[in-house]
Steps between C-alpha positions, in 0.01 A plus 500: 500500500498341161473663186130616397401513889340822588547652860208430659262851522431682806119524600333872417442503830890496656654682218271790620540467806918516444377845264418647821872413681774765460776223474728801518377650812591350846141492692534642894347199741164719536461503128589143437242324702236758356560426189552106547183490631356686203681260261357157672152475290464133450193342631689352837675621768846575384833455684704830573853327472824680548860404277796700701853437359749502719894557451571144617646180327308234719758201339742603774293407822595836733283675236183286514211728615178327636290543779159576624272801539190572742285720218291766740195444296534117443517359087128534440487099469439307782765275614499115497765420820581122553691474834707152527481460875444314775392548921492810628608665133260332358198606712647900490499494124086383522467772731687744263287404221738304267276367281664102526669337786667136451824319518548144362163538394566816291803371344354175408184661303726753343720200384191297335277715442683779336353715742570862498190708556709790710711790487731480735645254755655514843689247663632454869934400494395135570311441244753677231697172465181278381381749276855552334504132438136448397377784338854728405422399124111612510516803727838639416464573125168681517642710834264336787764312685562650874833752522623653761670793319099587440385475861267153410743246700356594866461402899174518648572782635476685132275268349161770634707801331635322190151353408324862532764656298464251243118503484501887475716544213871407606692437153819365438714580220865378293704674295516327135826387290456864320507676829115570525265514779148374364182500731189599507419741783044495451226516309323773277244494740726728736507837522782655336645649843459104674761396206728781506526455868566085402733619294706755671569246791607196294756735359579613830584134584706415161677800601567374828637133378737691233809291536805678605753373221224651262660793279346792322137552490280252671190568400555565152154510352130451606203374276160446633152369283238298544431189364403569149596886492811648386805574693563831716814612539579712816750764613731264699644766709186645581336150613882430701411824678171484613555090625823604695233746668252227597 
């Protein structure tokens, strides 16, 4: 900042919103979604997004943490799910309900047209080696491109399943160069139980993926907000309790 710059003010509306956090206290998972839900009051339909920290360096590669979750009551959003396929594959994802089918023809209109009007994409093993040469550049930085170690490189035979769990609310998620897990796990417009329950069984799943040469704690804290509300801490070993149960 140079000198005479002023720090630019917070809006009346999020500084009182913060008045109402105890930044002290550490928020069980009941009270946290209540109380997210009663900070989201913009005019839209805010995000509920989770930021877990985990006790991992991800620069050494048997500490990387990503994966995919099945949310039980879906993100809120509907899903955009472009399936790179062909034959049989291809006709199962139509039946499945991905919303685009294609495979030359998909790659070339993503490659001049700048096309990327969906979510997520799916691909079948033989098409992974055109797409990593054609679109690897456009895909791969903004986190579309196929990957197996997310379920979205499939057979036929999982193409039906994969498609369904992507179109009801399957997420995927990748833990950041600070060791943190961000995602968004629904909308405002969800009950407060529907996102505790999203909640409690992503955690279950990070849980599940913690790497073994991990040491210390693993989840070492837990923040959740919506999009323009405050943060809520919770009680980490509360939260680790209750997922381990689901």
């Amino acid at each position: 900042m140079e000198f005479g710059e002023t720090m630019p003010k917070q809006s009346k509306r999020l500084s009182a919103l913060k008045a109402k956090v105890d930044r002290n206290h550490r928020y069980s998972v009941s009270e946290a979604f209540v109380s997210v839900k009663e900070m989201a009051s913009a005019k839209f339909d805010e995000s509920i997004d989770v930021a877990v920290r985990l006790g991992v360096n991800p620069r050494h590669a048997d500490q990387m943490v990503r994966g995919a979750c099945s949310l039980p009551h879906g993100t809120g959003k509907g899903v955009k799910v472009l399936v790179f396929a062909e034959g049989d594959a291809a006709s199962i994802a139509q039946d499945a309900g991905a919303d685009f089918v294609g495979s030359d023809d998909m790659i070339a209109k993503i490659k001049s047209e700048n096309w990327l009007d969906f979510d997520k994409a799916v691909a079948t093993r033989k098409m992974m080696p055109k797409l990593a040469k054609n679109l690897g550049r456009i895909l791969g930085p903004r986190g579309l491109m196929p990957n197996p170690k997310i379920g979205t490189v499939v057979e036929a035979d999982k193409m039906a399943d994969t498609v369904k769990a992507l179109k009801r609310g399957k997420i995927d998620f990748r833990v950041e160069k600070a060791g943190i897990i961000h995602v968004s796990i629904g909308r405002n417009s969800m009950d407060a139980t529907s996102l505790e329950e999203n909640f409690l069984e992503l955690l279950k799943e990070l849980i599940r993926l913690k790497p073994a040469s991990a040491k210390g704690a693993y989840v070492k804290s837990i923040t959740v907000s919506s999009t323009m509300g405050p943060g809520i801490k919770l009680d980490v070993t509360e939260a680790t309790r209750l997922a381990e149960g689901v």
